[in-house]
C-alpha positions in Angstrom: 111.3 133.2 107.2 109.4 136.2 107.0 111.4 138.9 105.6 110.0 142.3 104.8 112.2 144.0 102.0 111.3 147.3 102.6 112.8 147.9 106.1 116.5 147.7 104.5 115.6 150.6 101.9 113.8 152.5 104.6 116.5 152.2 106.8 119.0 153.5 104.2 116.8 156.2 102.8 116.9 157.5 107.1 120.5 157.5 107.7 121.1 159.7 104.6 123.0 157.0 102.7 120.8 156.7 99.9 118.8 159.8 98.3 115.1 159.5 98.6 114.7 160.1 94.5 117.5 157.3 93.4 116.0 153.7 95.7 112.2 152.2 95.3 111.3 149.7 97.8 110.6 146.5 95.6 106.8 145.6 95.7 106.7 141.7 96.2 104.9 139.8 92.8 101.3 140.3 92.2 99.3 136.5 93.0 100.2 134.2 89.8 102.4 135.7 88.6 106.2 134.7 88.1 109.3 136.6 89.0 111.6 136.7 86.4 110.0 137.7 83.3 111.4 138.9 80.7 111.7 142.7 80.1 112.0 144.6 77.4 115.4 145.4 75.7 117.3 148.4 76.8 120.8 150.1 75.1 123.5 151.5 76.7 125.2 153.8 74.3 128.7 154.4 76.7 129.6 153.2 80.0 128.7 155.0 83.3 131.0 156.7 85.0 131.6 155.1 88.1 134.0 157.4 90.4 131.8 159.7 92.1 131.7 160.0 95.5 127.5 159.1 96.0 128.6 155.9 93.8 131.2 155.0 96.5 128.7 155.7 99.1 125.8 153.3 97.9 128.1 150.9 97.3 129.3 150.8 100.5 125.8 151.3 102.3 124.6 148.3 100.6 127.5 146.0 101.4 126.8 147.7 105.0 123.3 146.2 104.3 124.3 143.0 102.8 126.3 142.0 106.2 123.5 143.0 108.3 121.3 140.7 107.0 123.8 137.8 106.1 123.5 137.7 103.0 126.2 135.4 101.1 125.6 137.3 97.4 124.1 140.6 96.1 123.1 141.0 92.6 122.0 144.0 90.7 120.2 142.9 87.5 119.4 145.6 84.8 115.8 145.8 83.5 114.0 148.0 81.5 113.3 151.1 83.6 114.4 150.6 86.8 117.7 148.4 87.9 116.7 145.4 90.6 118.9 144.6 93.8 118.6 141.4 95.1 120.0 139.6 98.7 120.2 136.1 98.5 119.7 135.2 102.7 119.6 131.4 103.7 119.6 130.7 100.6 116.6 132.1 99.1 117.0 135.5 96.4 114.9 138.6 98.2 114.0 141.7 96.2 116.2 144.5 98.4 115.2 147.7 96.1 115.2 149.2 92.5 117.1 152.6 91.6 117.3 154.0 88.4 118.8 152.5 85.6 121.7 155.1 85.7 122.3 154.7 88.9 122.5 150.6 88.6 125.0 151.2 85.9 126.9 153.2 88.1 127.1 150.6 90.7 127.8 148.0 88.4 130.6 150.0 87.0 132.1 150.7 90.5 132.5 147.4 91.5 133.8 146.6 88.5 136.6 148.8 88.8 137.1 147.7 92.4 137.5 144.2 91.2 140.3 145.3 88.7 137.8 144.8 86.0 137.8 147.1 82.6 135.4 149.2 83.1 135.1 149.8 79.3 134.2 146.2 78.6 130.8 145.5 78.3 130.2 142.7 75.7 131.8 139.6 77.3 131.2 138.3 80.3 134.5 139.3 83.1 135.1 137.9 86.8 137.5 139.8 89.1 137.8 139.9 93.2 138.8 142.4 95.4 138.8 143.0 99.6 136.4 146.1 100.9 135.0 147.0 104.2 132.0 147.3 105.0 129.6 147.7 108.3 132.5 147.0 110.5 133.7 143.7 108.7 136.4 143.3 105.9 135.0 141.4 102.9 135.9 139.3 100.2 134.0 140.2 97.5 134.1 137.7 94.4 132.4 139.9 91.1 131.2 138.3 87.7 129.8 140.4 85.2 127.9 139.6 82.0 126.1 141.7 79.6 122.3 140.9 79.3 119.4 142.9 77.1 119.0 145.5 79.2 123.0 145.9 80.1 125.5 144.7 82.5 124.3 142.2 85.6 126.9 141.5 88.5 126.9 139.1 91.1 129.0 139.8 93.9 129.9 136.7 96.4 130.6 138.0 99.9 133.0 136.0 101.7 133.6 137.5 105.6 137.7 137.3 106.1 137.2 137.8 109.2 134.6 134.8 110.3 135.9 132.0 112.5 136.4 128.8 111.2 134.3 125.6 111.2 135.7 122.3 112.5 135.1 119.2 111.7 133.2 118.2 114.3 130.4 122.2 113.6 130.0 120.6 109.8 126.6 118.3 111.2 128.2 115.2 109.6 127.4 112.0 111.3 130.2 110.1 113.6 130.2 107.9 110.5 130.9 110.4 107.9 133.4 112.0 110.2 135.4 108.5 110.8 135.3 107.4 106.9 137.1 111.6 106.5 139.5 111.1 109.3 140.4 107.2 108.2 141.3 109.0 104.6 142.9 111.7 106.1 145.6 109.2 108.1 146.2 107.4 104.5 148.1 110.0 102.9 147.5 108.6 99.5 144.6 109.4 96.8 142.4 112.6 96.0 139.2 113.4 97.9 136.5 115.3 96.1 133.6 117.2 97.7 130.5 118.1 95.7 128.0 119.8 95.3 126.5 123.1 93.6 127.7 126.5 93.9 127.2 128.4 97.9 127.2 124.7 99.7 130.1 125.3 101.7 132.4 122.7 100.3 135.1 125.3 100.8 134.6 125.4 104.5 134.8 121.8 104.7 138.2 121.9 102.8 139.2 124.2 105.7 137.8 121.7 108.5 139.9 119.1 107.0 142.6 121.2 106.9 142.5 122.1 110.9 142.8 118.5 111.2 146.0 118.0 109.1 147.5 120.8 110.8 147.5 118.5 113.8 150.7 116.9 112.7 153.6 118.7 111.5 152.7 118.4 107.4 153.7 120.6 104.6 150.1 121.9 103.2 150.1 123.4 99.8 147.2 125.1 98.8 145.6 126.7 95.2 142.7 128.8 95.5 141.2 131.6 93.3 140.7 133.4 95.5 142.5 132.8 98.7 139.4 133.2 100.9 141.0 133.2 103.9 144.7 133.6 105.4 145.7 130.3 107.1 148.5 130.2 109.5 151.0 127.7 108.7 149.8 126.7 105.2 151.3 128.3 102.2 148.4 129.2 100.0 149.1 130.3 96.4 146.5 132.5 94.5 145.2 132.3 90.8 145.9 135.6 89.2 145.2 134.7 85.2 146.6 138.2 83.9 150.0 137.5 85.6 150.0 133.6 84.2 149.5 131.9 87.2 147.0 129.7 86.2 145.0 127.0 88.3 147.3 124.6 86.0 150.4 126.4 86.2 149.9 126.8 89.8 149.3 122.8 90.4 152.3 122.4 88.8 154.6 124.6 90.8 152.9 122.6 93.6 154.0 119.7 93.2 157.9 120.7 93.1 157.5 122.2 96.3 157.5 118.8 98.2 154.1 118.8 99.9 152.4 116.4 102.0 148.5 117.8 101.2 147.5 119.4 98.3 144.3 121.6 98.4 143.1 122.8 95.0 140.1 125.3 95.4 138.1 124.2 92.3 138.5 121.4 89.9 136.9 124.0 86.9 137.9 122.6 83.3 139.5 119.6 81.4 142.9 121.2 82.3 143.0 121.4 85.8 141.0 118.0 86.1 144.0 116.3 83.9 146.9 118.1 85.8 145.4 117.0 89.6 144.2 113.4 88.3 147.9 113.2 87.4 149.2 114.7 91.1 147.0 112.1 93.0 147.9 109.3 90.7 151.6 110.0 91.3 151.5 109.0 95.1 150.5 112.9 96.2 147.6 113.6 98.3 144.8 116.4 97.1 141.6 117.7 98.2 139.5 120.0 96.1 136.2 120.7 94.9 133.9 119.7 92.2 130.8 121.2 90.4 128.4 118.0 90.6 125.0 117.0 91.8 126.0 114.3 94.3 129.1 112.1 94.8 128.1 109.6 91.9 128.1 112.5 89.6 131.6 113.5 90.2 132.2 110.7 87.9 130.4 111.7 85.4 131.7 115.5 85.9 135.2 113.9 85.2 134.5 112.2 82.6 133.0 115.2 80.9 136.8 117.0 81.3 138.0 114.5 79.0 139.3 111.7 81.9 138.9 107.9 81.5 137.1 105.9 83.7 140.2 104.2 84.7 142.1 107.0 85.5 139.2 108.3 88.1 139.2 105.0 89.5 142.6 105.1 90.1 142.9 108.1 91.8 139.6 109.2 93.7 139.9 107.7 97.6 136.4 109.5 98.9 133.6 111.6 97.2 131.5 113.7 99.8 128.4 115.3 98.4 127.2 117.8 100.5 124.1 120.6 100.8 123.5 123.0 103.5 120.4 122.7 105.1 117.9 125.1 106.3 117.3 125.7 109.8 113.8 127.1 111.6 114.4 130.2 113.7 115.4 129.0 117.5 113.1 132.1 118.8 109.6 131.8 116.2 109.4 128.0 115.8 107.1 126.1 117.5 105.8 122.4 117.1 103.2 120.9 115.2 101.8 117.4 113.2 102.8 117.9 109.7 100.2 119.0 106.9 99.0 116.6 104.2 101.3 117.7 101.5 104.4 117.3 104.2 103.3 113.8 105.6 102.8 112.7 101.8 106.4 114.1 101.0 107.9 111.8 103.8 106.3 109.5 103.0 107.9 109.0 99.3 110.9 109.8 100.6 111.2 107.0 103.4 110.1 104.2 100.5 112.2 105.3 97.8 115.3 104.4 100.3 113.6 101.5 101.5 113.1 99.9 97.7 117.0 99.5 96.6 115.5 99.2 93.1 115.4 102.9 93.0 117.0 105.1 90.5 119.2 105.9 92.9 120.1 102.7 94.3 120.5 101.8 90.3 123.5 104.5 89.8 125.2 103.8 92.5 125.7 100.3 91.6 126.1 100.6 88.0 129.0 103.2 89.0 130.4 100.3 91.1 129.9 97.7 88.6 131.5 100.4 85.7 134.3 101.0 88.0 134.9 97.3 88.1 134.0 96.7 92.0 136.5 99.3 93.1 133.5 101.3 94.9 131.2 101.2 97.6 128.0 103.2 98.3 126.2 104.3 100.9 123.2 106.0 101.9 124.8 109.3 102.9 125.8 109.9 98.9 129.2 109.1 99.2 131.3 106.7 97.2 134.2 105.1 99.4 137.0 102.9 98.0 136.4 99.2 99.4 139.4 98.3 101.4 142.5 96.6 99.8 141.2 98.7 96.0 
């Protein structure tokens, strides 16, 4: 996709929201070179100040900015003269604009104190969320900071409250994938896990799977950190760490409430994989979310938190790995042979699931064979409990 990222500064700098003096359109990499390098070190000897009124206005001209061009995060990484804003569209990071380093901290700093973070703390790494508006949309922004060599960086995850949700059926899964969810839906027994790395939209197919429980009167109980949006019907708890409510904590008021479903956001550290390992083992059922590569590495990713093999084979029903795919644009595609490079590509591709001695082939069934049988495997990535296991 071609994306030019100076039309979003110039369109700024004309409607007066930024000043012509404080945002430089980025100039894309000189030829061999690579983006990233390292800069030189740079000291901040006290914090901006972050409550000015031309803070709160670029701020909120470039979440205005951010929705325009669906975007899903916006980062603002310090360097050595000149602070970088970045739009990650589709997946891919695009250079937006650099402003002055002051004026960087000074964004950093606001957003900070929008996501109830100190503003004062610059040394360790915070995370905080908060709810703005911006370009005509309400937005859940989800903020981590962490102190680099040339000062603070933020990420900012925008989540869009007011976006309609996907079903089932708008995920692209395959009528198989979408039987073997709906089989283990009817169950009511086990934990499902879906995987995959960060911005993959496992979330949204927790909240698929939860428009089709809501088909049948059930008592849905959900965990999230933070609630990313407001579901009729389902009482959703949210994490809030500085009052004690804990992921942990949280599970455990959970299961007192009598539920039918459990949905836990994020399985995140050894504690939280112990306490839901425990719920699904008890008889409850729980869906949540897991940090790992593909399906067969949820196993591995619980064993990390401490579990034993035994205990995940126990309680896992269904592991879905899941990545989002890139589509061409419907009005500049048009159709072609593939090059070389693209035929050869498919090529390997096609044989390495033809040959079952792959490596991938190989995990899968030494998973099933570690696991004692209790597993099947299929092409798609997921691991599915064989019947009668």
């Amino acid at each position: 996709m071609a994306w030019s990222s100076k039309l979003i500064c110039l369109q700024a700098a004309a409607s007066g929201k930024y000043q012509h003096h404080d945002i430089v359109p980025a100039q894309p990499p000189a030829s061999g070179t690579e983006t990233g390098t390292p800069v030189s070190r740079l000291s901040c000897s006290h914090p901006p100040v972050a409550d000015e009124p031309r803070t709160q206005e670029r701020a909120t001209a470039l979440l205005a900015d951010a929705v325009q061009w669906r975007a899903s995060d916006v980062h603002i990484e310090p360097a050595s003269e000149q602070t970088r804003i970045r739009f990650r569209i589709d997946g891919v990071l695009h250079d937006v604009a650099e402003v002055p380093n002051f004026s960087g901290h000074r964004l950093v700093a606001y957003f900070k104190i929008q996501s109830q973070i100190n503003a004062t703390a610059i040394a360790t790494p915070e995370h905080g969320h908060c709810r703005m508006a911006a370009g005509g949309t309400v937005l859940e922004l989800r903020t981590t900071v962490a102190p680099t060599v040339n000062g603070e960086m933020i990420g900012i995850r925008l989540l869009d409250t007011q976006r309609p949700l996907l079903r089932l059926d708008d995920l692209g899964m395959k009528e198989e994938d979408q039987r073997h969810l709906r089989t283990w839906l009817e169950g009511m027994q086990g934990m499902l896990l879906v995987c995959g790395p960060v911005g993959t939209g496992k979330t949204s197919t927790l909240y698929a799977l939860l428009h089709e429980l809501q088909k049948e009167p059930r008592s849905i109980v959900t965990v999230e950190d933070p609630v990313e949006c407001n579901l009729d019907g389902i009482t959703q708890i949210e994490v809030h760490v500085k009052r004690g409510m804990t992921f942990p904590e949280a599970m455990r008021a959970m299961l007192r409430l009598d539920p039918d479903y459990l949905l836990v956001g994020e399985i995140r550290d050894s504690e939280s994989a112990h306490v839901a390992i425990t719920a699904a083992g008890s008889g409850q059922t729980l869906l949540s979310t897991l940090h790992a590569r593909d399906a067969v590495g949820a196993v591995t990713t619980l064993r990390n938190y401490g579990l034993q093999l035994w205990e995940v084979a126990a309680a896992i029903e269904l592991c879905v790995s899941q990545r989002l795919v890139r589509r061409l644009c419907t009005k500049c595609r048009s159709g072609g042979p593939p090059g070389d490079e693209a035929a050869h590509w498919y090529g390997e591709l096609g044989s390495q699931f033809r040959n079952k001695s792959s490596p991938v082939w190989v995990v899968m069934h030494a998973v099933a064979r570690a696991t004692r049988g209790g597993w099947a495997s299929s092409k798609s990535g997921a691991l599915m409990r064989k019947p009668g296991r």
